[in-house]
C-alpha positions, 0 to 999 in steps of 0.5 A: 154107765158112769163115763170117765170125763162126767166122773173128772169133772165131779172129782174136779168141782169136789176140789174146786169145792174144797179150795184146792183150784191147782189140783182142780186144773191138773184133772180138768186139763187131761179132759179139756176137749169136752165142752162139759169141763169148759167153765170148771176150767175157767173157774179153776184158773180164775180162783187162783186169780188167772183171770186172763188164762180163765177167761177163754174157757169161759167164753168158750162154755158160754158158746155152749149155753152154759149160764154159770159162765155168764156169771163168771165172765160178769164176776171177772169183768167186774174184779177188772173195773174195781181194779181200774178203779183203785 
């Protein structure tokens, strides 16, 4: 059976996919209890450049064993020190 949380989050990343980041928050946001929607969220937030709203998520995903929220903390970090640097 399909369970209506996995069944948002595919919905979600298929929007994170297409650029549309705002749409992709509005759906993950109504399941943001399950660990599973943790990095999606994060991503959602810091494709529109919410590196501080984004950063939490992932934090929290990565508690969770999730290794594509390593990355992403690395990515923000990383977008951090150029800007330092500028």
């Amino acid at each position: 059976t399909d369970d209506a949380v996995g069944k948002a989050i595919r919905e979600a990343n298929e929007k994170i996919n297409n650029g549309e980041y705002a749409a992709a928050y509005e759906i993950l946001i109504k399941v943001k209890e399950n660990e599973r929607a943790f990095n999606s969220i994060g991503v959602s937030l810091m494709m529109q450049g919410k590196f501080e709203e984004a950063m939490p998520w992932f934090e929290k995903a990565m508690k969770n064993g999730c290794q594509a929220a390593e990355k992403n903390i690395d990515a923000i970090n990383a977008e951090y020190e150029y800007e330092a640097q500028q």
